[in-house]
C-alpha positions in Angstrom: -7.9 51.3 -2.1 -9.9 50.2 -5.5 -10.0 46.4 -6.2 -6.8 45.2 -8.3 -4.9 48.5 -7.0 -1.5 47.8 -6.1 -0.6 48.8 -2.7 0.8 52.6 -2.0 4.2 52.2 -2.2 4.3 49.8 -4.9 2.9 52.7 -7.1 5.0 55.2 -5.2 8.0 53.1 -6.3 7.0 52.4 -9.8 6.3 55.8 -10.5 9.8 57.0 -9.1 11.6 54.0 -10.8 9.9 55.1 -14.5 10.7 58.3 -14.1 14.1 59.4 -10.8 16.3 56.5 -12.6 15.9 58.7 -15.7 16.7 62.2 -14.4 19.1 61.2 -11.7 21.9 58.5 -13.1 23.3 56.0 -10.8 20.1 56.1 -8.6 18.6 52.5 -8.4 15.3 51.2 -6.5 14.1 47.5 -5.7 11.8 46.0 -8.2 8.1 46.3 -7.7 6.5 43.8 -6.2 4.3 41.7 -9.0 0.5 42.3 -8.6 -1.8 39.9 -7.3 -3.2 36.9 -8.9 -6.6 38.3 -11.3 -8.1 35.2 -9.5 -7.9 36.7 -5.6 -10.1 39.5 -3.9 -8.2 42.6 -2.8 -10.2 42.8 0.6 -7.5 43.7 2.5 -6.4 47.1 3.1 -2.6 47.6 2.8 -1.2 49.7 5.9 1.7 51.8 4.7 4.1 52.1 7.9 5.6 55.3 8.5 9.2 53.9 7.6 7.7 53.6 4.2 5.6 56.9 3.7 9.2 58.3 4.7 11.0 56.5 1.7 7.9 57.9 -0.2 8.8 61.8 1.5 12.4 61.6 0.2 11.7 60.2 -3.2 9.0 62.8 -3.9 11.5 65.2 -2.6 14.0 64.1 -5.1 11.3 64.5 -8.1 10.1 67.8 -7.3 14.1 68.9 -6.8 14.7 67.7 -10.0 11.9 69.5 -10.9 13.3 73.0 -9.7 16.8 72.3 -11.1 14.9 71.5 -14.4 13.0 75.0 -13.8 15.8 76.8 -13.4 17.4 75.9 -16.4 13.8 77.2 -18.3 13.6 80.2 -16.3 17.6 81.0 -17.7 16.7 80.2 -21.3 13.6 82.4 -21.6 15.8 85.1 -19.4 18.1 84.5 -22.1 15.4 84.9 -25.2 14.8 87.8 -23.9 17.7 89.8 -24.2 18.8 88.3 -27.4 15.3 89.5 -28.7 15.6 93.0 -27.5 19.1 92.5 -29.1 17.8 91.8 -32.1 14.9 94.5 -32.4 18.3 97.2 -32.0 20.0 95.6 -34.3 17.3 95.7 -37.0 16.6 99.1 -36.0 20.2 100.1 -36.6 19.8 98.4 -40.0 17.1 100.5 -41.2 18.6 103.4 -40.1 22.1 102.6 -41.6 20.0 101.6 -44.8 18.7 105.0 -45.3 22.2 107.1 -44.4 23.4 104.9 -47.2 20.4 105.8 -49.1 20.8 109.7 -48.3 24.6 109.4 -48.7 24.1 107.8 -52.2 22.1 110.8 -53.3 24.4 113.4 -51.5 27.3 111.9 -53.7 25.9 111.8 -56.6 24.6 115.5 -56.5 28.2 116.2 -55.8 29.6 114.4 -58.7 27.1 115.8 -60.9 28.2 119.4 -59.6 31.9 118.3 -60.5 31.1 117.2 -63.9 29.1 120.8 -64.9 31.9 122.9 -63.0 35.2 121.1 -63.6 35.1 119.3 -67.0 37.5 121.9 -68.5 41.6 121.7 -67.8 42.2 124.3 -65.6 45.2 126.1 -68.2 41.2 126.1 -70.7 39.6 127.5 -67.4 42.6 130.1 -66.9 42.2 131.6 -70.8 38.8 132.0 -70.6 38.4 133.8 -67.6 38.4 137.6 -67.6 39.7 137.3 -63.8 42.1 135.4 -62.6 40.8 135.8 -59.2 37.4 134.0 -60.2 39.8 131.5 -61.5 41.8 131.0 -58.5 38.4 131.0 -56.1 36.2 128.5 -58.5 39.2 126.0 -58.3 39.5 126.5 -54.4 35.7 125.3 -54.6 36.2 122.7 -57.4 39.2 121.3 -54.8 36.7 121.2 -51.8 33.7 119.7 -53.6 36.4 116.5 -54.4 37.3 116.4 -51.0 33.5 116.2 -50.0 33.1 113.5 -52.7 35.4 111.8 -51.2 34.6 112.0 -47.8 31.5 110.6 -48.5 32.9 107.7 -50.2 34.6 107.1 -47.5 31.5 107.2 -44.9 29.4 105.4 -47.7 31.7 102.7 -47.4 31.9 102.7 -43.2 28.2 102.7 -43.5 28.0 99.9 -46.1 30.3 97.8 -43.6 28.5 98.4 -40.3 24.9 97.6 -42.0 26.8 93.9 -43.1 28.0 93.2 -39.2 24.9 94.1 -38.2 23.1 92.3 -40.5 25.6 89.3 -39.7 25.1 90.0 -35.9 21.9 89.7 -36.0 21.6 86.3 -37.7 23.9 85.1 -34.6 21.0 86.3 -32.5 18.7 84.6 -34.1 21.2 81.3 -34.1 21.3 81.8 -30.2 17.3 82.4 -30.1 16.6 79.0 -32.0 19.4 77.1 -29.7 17.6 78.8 -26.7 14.3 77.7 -27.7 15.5 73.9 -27.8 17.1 74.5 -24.3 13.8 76.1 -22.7 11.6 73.3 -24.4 13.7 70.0 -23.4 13.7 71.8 -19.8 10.3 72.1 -20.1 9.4 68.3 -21.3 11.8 67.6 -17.9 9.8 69.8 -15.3 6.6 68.5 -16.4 7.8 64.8 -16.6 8.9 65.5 -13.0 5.6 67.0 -11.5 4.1 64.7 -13.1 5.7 61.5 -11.9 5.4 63.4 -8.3 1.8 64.3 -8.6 1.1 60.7 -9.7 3.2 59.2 -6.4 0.9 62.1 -4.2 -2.8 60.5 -6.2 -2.2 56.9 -5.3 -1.9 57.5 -1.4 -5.0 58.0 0.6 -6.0 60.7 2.2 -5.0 59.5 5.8 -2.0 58.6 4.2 -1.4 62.3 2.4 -2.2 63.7 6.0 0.9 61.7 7.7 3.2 62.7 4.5 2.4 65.8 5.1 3.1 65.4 9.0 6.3 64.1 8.2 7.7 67.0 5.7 6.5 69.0 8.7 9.1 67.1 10.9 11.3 66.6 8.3 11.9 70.4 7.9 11.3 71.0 12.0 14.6 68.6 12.6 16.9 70.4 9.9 15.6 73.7 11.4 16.2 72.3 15.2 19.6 71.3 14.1 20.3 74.8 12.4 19.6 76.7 15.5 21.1 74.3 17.8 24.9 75.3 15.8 24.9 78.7 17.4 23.9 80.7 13.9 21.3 83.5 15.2 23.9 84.0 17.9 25.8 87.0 16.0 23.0 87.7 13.9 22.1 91.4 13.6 18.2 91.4 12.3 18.4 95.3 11.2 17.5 95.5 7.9 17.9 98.2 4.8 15.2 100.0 3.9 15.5 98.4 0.1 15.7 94.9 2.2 12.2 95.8 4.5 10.3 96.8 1.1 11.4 93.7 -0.5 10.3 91.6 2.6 7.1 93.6 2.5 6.9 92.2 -1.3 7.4 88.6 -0.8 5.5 88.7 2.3 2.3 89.5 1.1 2.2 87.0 -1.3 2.1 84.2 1.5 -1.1 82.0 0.1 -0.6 82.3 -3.4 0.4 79.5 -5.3 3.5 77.7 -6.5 3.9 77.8 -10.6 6.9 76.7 -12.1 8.3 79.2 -14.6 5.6 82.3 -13.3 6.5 85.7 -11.6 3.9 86.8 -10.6 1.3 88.6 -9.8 -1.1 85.5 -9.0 1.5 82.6 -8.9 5.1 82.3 -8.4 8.1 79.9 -8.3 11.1 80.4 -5.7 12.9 82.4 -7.7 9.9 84.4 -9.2 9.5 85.2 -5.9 12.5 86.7 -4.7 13.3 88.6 -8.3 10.3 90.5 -8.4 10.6 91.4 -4.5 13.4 93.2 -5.0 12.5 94.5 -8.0 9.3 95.7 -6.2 12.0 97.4 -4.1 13.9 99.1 -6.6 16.8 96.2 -7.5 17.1 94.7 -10.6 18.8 91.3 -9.6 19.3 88.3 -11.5 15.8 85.6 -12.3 16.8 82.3 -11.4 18.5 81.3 -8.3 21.8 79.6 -9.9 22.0 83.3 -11.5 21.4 85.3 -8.3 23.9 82.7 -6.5 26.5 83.3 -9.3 26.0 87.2 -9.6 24.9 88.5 -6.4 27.5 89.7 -3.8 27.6 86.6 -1.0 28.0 87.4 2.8 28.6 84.9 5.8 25.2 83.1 7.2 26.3 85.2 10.7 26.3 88.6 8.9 22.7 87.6 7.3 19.7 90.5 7.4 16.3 90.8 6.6 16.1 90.9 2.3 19.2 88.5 2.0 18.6 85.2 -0.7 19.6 82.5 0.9 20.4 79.5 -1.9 19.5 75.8 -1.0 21.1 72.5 -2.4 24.2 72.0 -3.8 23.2 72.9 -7.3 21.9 76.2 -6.0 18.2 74.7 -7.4 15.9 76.7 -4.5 16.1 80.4 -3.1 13.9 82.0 0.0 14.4 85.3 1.2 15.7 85.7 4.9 12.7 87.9 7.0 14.4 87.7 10.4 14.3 85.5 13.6 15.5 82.7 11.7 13.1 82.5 9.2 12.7 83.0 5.7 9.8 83.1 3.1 9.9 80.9 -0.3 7.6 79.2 -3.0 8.1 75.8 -1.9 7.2 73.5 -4.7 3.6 72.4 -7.2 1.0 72.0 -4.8 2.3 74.4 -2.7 1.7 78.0 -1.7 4.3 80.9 -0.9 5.1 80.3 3.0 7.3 81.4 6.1 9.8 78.7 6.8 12.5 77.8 8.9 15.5 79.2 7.2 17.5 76.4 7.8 14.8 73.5 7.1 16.7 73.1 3.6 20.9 72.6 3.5 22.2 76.6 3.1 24.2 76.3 0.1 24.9 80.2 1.3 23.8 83.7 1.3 23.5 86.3 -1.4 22.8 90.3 -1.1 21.0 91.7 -3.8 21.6 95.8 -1.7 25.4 95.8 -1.3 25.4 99.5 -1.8 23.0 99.9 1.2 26.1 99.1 3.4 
């Protein structure tokens, strides 16, 4: 380390404490140690135990969690903006077209009322002396009697007309209500996600790179033990690994994108983030599921862990914040987290919130 650097995990710590205190409430660290005198020489290299690299593991876990939660919430506002736009472009659409039946009814009615005028200003007993046959008489007050009726029928749809062109006028403004709310949801969960990477990305730059090499070791273990202890409960016992053929094309997807990176918010084709991942996989397969993983956890039929297959979603956390999709043999692939790429994984090196189908029909 630099001269006048503060140890590792002083940094690490400050860094969470500025920035996990603020996004998770309740959640409290030890002060920062205070930094050395300006007088004294910082010739001694601090060694970071791995006790403390470990604190380091789960607090940069925590960040980039937050992080994904904080994603999520983006990835279901712009969801969101997009409907409500498409909403909005039929609704307008619906108003110019309602604008010129009104227009075209307008013009229909007055034709009609002109007609009246020139045809029917006369009583009928006037109409009834002047005719030389009474027949004509009787046949050009039949018409007179229909043409009145038309007039009035389109009154009638002029004024239908008139009041579907206000809802949808007034419709429309609540789209754009709901578009300006959404944008002030999508940008505050923006400002969160970056504030998160950020704080996490700072934590990763201040260790060394011997130091980044035995973090890295000890996600591995980290993930190694959950899966252990996954396997160990008995859960592939039952498990049938036959998938649809839906489920093996959107395997095929997600698989092929192994090595690409993580991006928060992106679906692809060059970077993804979890749920990116697993919507457009399926989509690639013909399924039209949900974009976020709180959405496809909330919407998507759930099965038991034991009746998982191949193309299942299986939702981490407790706030349903990551997704992977199950490719057999007890593993899954995902888009871990920024600064990672899309990778096979143990499918229980995460805590299994559950498991959602997006092919139910397939059955």
């Amino acid at each position: 380390m630099g001269a006048g650097k503060r140890g590792v995990l002083t940094a690490a710590v400050t860094v969470v404490c500025a920035v996990t205190v603020l996004a998770v409430p309740g959640t409290a660290f030890a002060a920062p140690t205070p930094p050395p005198d300006p007088g004294t020489t910082a010739s001694v290299t601090v060694v970071t135990s791995d006790v403390e690299l470990e604190a380091v593991r789960k607090k940069l876990d925590k960040l980039y969690r937050a992080a994904a939660k904080a994603t999520d919430e983006y990835n279901a506002a712009e969801e969101k903006a997009r409907q409500q736009t498409a909403q909005v472009v039929r609704l307008a659409k619906k108003i110019v077209e309602g604008r010129e039946k009104l227009d075209d009814l307008k013009d229909r009615a007055g034709a009609a009322a002109a007609a009246q005028y020139r045809g029917g200003g006369l009583p009928p007993e006037a109409r009834l002396v002047l005719s030389d046959d009474p027949q004509d008489f009787l046949d050009g007050a039949g018409r007179v009697r229909q043409e009145q009726h038309a007039t009035k029928g389109l009154l009638g749809e002029m004024t239908r007309t008139q009041r579907d062109l206000e809802e949808y006028a007034e419709d429309a403004r609540e789209q754009m209500r709901k578009l300006e709310a959404g944008r002030k949801v999508k940008a505050a969960a923006q400002k969160r996600v970056e504030r998160q990477i950020e704080a996490a990305e700072k934590m990763e730059a201040e260790l060394e790179q011997e130091e980044k090499e035995r973090l890295a070791r000890l996600e591995r273990q980290a993930a190694a033990r959950a899966q252990a202890t996954w396997l160990s409960s008995g859960v592939l016992d039952e498990l049938t690994s036959k998938a649809t053929a839906q489920g093996r094309e959107a395997v095929a997807y997600a698989t092929a994108q192994i090595g690409k990176p993580y991006q928060w918010g992106a679906e692809g084709p060059n970077t993804f983030d979890c749920s990116g991942l697993t919507s457009q996989a399926w989509l690639a397969a013909g399924e039209t599921i949900p974009r976020t993983s709180q959405m496809q956890w909330q919407h998507l039929k759930r099965v038991d862990v034991e009746d998982m297959r191949p193309g299942d979603l299986i939702i981490y956390w407790a706030d349903a914040s990551h997704v992977g999709m199950y490719v057999g043999d007890g593993v899954m692939v995902h888009a871990p987290r920024p600064g990672r790429t899309v990778t096979l994984a143990g499918a229980g090196s995460m805590p299994i919130l559950g498991v959602v189908r997006p092919d139910p029909a397939a059955e």
